[in-house]
C-alpha positions as CSV (number, residue, x, y, z in Angstrom):
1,X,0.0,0.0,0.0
2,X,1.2,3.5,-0.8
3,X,0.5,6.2,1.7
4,X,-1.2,9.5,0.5
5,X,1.8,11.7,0.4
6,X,3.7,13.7,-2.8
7,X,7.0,11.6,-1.3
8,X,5.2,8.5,-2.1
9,X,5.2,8.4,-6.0
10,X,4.5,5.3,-7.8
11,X,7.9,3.5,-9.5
12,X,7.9,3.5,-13.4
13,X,7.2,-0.4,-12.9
14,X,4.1,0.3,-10.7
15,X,3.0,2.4,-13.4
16,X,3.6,0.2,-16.0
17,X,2.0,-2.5,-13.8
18,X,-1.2,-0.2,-13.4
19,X,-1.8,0.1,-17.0
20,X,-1.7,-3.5,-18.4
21,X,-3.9,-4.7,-14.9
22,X,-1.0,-6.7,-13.7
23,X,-1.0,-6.6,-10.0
24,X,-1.0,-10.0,-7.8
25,X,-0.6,-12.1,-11.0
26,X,2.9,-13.2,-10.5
27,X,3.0,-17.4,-10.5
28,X,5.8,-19.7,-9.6
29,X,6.1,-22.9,-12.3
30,X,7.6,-25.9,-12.1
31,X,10.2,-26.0,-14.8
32,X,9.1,-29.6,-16.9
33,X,11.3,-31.9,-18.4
34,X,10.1,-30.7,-21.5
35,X,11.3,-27.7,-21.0
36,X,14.9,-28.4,-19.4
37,X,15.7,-30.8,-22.3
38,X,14.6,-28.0,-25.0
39,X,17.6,-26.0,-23.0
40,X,19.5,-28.8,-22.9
41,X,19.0,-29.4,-26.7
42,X,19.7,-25.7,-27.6
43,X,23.2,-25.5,-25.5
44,X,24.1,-29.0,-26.8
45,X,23.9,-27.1,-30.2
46,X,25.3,-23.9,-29.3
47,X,28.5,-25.4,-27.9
48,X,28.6,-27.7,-31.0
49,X,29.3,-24.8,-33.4
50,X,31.9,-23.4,-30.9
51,X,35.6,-24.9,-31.2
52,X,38.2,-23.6,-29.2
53,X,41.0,-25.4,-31.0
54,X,40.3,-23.5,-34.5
55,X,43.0,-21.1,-34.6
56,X,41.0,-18.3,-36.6
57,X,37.4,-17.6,-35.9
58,X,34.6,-19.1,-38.5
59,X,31.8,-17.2,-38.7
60,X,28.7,-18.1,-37.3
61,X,30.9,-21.7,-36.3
62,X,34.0,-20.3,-33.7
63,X,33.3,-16.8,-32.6
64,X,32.3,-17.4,-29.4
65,X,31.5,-13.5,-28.8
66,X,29.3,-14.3,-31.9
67,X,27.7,-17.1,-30.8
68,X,27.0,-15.4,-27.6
69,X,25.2,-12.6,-29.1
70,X,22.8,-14.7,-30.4
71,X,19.3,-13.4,-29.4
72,X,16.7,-15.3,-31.7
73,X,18.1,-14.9,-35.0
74,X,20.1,-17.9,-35.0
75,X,16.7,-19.7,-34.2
76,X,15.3,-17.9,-37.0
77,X,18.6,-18.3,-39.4
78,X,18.0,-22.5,-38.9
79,X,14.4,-21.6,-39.7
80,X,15.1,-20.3,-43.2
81,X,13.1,-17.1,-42.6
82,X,16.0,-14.7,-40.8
83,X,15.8,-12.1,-43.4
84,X,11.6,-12.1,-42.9
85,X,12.1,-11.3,-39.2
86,X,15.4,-9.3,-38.7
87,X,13.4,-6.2,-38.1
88,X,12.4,-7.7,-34.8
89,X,15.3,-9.4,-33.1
90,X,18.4,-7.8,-35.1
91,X,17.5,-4.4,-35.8
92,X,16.2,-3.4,-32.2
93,X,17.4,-3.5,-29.0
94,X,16.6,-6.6,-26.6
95,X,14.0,-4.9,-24.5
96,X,12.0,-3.8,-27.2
97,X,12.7,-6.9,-28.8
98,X,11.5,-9.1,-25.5
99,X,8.6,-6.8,-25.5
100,X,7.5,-7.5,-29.3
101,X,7.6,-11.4,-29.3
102,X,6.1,-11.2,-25.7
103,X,2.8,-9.3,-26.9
104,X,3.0,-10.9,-30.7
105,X,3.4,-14.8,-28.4
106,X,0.0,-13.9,-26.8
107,X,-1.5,-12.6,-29.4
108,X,-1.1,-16.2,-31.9
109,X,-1.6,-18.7,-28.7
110,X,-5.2,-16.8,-28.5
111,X,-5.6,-16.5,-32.1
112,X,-4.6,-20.0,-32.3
113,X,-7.3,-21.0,-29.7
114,X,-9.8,-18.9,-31.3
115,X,-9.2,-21.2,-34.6
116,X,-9.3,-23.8,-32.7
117,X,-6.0,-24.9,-32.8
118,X,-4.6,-25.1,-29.8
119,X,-6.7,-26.2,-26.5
120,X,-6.1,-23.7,-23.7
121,X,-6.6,-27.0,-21.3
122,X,-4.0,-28.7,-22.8
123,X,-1.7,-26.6,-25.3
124,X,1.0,-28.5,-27.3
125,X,4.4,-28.5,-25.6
126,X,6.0,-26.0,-28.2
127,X,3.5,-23.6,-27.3
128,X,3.4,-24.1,-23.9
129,X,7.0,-23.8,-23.3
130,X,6.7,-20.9,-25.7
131,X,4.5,-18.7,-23.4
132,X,6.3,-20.2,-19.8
133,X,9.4,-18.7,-21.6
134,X,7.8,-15.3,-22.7
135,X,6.1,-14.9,-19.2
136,X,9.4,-15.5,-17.4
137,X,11.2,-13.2,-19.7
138,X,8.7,-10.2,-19.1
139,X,8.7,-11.5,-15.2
140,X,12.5,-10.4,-15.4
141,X,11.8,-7.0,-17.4
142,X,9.5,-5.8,-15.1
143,X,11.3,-7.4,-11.7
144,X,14.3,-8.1,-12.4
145,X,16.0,-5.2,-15.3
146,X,19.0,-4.9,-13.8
147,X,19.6,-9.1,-14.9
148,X,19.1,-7.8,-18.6
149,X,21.2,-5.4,-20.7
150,X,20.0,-1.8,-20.5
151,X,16.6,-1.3,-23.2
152,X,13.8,0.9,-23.1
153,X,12.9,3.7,-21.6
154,X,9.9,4.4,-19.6
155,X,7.9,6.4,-22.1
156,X,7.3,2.8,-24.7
157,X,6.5,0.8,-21.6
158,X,3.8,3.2,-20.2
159,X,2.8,3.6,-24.4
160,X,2.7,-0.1,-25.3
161,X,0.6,-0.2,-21.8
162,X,-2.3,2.1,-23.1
163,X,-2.9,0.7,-26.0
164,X,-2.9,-3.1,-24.3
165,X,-5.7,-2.4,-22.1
166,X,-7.2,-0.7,-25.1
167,X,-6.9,-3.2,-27.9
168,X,-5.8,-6.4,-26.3
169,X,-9.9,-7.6,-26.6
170,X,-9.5,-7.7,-30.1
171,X,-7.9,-10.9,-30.0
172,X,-8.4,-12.3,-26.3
173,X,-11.7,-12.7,-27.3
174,X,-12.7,-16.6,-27.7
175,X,-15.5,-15.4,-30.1
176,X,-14.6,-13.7,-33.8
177,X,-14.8,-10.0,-33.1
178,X,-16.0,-7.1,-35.7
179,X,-12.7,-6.0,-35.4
180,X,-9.7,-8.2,-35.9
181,X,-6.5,-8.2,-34.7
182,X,-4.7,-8.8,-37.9
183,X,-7.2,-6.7,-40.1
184,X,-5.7,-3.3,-42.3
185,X,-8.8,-1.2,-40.1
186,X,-7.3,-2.1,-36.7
187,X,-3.8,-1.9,-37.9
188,X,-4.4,1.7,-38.8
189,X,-6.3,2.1,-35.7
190,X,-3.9,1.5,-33.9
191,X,-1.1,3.3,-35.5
192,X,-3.5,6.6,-35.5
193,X,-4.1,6.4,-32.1
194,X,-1.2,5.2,-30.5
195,X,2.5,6.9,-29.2
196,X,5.6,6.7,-31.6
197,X,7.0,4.8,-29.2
198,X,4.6,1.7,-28.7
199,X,5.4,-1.6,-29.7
200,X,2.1,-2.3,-30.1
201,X,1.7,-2.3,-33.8
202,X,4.6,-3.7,-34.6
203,X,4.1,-6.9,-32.5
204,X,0.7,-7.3,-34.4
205,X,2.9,-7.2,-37.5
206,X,4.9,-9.8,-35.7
207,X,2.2,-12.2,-35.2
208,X,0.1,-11.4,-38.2
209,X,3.3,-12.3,-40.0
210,X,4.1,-15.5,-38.0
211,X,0.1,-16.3,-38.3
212,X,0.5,-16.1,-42.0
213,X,3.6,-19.1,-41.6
214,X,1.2,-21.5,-41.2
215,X,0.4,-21.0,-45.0
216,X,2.8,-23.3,-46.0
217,X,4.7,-24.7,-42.7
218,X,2.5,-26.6,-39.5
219,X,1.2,-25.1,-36.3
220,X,3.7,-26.9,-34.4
221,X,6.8,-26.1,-36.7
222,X,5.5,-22.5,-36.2
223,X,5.7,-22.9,-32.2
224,X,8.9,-24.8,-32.2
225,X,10.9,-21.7,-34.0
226,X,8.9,-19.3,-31.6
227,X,10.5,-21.5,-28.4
228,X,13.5,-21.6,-29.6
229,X,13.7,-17.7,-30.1
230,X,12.7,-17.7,-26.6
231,X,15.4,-20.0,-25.6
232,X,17.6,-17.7,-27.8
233,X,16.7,-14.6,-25.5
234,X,17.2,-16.3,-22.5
235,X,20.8,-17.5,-23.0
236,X,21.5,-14.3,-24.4
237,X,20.1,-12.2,-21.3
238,X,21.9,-15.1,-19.3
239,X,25.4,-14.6,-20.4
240,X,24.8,-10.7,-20.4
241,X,23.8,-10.8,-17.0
242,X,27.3,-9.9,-14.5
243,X,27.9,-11.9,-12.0
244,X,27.3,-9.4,-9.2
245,X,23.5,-9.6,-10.2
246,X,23.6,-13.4,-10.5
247,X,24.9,-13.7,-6.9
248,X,22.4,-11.5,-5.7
249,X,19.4,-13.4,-7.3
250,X,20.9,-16.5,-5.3
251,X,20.5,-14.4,-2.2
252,X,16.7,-14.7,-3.3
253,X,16.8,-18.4,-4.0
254,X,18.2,-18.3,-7.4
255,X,16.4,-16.9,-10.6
256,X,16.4,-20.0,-13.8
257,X,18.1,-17.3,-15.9
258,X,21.4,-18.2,-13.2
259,X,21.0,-21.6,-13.2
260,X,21.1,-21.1,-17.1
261,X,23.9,-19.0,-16.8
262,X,25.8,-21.5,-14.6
263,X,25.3,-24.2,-17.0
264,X,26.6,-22.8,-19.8
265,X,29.8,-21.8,-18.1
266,X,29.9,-25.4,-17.5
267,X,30.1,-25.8,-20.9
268,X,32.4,-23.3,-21.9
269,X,30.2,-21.1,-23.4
270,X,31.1,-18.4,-21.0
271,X,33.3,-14.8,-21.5
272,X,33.5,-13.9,-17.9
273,X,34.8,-17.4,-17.0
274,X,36.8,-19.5,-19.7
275,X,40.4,-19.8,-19.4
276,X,43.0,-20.7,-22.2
277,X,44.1,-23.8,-20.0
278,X,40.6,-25.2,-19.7
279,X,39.3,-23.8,-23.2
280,X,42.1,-26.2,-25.3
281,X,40.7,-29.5,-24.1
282,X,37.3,-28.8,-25.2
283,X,36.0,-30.6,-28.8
284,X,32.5,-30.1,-30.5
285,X,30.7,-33.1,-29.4
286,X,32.6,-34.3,-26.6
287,X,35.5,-33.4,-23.4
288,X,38.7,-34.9,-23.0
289,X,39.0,-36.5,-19.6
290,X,41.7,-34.6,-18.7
291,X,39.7,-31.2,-19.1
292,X,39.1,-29.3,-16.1
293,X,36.0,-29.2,-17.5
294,X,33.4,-32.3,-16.7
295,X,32.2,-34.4,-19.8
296,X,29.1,-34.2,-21.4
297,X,27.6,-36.4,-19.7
298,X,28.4,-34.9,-16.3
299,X,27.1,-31.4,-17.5
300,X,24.1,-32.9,-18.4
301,X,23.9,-34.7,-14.9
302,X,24.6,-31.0,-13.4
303,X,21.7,-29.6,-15.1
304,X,19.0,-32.5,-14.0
305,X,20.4,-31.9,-10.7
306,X,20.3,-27.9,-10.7
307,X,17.2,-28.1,-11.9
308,X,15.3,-30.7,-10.2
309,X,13.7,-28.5,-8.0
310,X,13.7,-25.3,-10.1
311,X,11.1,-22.9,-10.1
312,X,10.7,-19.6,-11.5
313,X,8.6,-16.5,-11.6
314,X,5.9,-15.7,-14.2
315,X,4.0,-12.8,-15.4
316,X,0.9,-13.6,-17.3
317,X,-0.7,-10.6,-19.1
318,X,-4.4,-9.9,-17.8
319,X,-5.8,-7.5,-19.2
């Protein structure tokens, strides 16, 4: 509770909070197996393309720096359709980017249940990873922003945050509205009537545009690519994260993006942490016994183990 007095302003996040209705909505999840072996599967990957014994970087195959950078369009690169969505993971910065797939996410799991495609009781495991992903994400842009690399600025949250509680029926309706989402009326509407600096209409570009996949690729391929984007993000904000914030999460219990974090120094998919000793013993699939590294096998024992009984914070939009 805030007291009535002109030294007791509301925080940015409060205000931000206010707008999209998000108060006392915060949820702890169970992280599934499903879940830790789709991170399991990605970091098996990343470190595959990562070899510390070539003597001049590959692109896209040894920069490590590279390969950390990584923030869904490596996802979308395997995917075929990079070029189709650079404009929203390349070409802006990872807060607005987070932002974007987090509203354009919502909007095609309730389209997708609109059309029937999805049940809400029991959505198919892409898409359900998909939005425990995006809700933990946004869970860590409005709690946590000092674990992510500096974004946005106030003015395009409290924006985007108008025109949620304004539009957001458009497609969180079960029943087909007069107005849809992805029509050119409600496009313009909402460019007319919203800030320069909402992300609103461009994450309805987003998911008209990954909507429109399903022309010639399955609902499940489409749901795959948008989890591994969200895996994308999260290794990316993990590895960006210093350590100083990581140790004080653990204060807290531990956050997942940590325990992510951890792992992949594990691996040797870590800046702040890799030495030239340890580094030369590494190969792509598999560690020599003498590394002071533990094999693959071990690392993947290490992440069962970490996260056996690892929970994290969501934020689900409710608008």
């Amino acid at each position: 509770m805030f007291k009535n007095s002109l030294a007791c302003k509301p925080t940015p996040k409060v205000c931000f909070l206010k707008l999209i209705g998000m108060y006392n909505i915060q949820s702890w999840e169970v992280i599934s197996d499903e879940l830790k072996k789709l991170i399991w599967e990605y970091l098996k990957d990343k470190r595959s393309r990562y070899s510390h014994e070539m003597p001049y970087p590959d692109p896209g195959m040894n920069d490590l720096k590279e390969i950390l950078a990584e923030r869904g369009d490596q996802a979308l690169k395997s995917m075929g359709c990079l070029e189709e969505f650079r404009w929203a993971v390349v070409e802006i910065d990872f807060h607005g980017s987070l932002l974007l797939w987090h509203i354009a996410t919502d909007i095609c799991y309730h389209d997708d249940i609109r059309k029937k495609k999805v049940d809400a009781k029991n959505p198919p495991p892409y898409c359900k990873m998909s939005r425990s992903l995006s809700n933990y994400m946004l869970y860590l842009l409005i709690e946590r922003p000092n674990m992510l690399p500096k974004g946005i600025g106030e003015a395009r949250y409290k924006q985007t945050g108008i025109q949620l509680t304004e539009f957001s029926w458009c497609w969180r309706s079960e029943k087909i509205t007069p107005t849809d989402w992805g029509s050119e009326e409600f496009m313009k509407e909402i460019k007319k009537n919203g800030s320069n600096v909402s992300m609103l209409h461009d994450a309805c570009k987003l998911a008209k545009e990954l909507q429109s996949l399903e022309n010639n690729w399955t609902n499940e391929k489409k749901w795959r690519m948008i989890s591994q984007i969200w895996v994308e993000m999260l290794t990316y904000a993990a590895s960006n994260c210093g350590w100083k914030e990581h140790a004080q999460a653990l204060t807290r219990g531990g956050e997942l993006l940590t325990r992510v974090c951890l792992l992949m120094a594990h691996l040797g998919l870590s800046e702040q942490c890799l030495t030239s000793a340890s580094a030369s013993s590494w190969k792509a699939e598999e560690f020599s016994k003498d590394s002071k590294f533990a094999s693959c096998a071990s690392a993947r024992k290490l992440m069962i183990h970490s996260f056996k009984s690892c929970c994290y914070k969501t934020i689900c939009l409710k608008y």
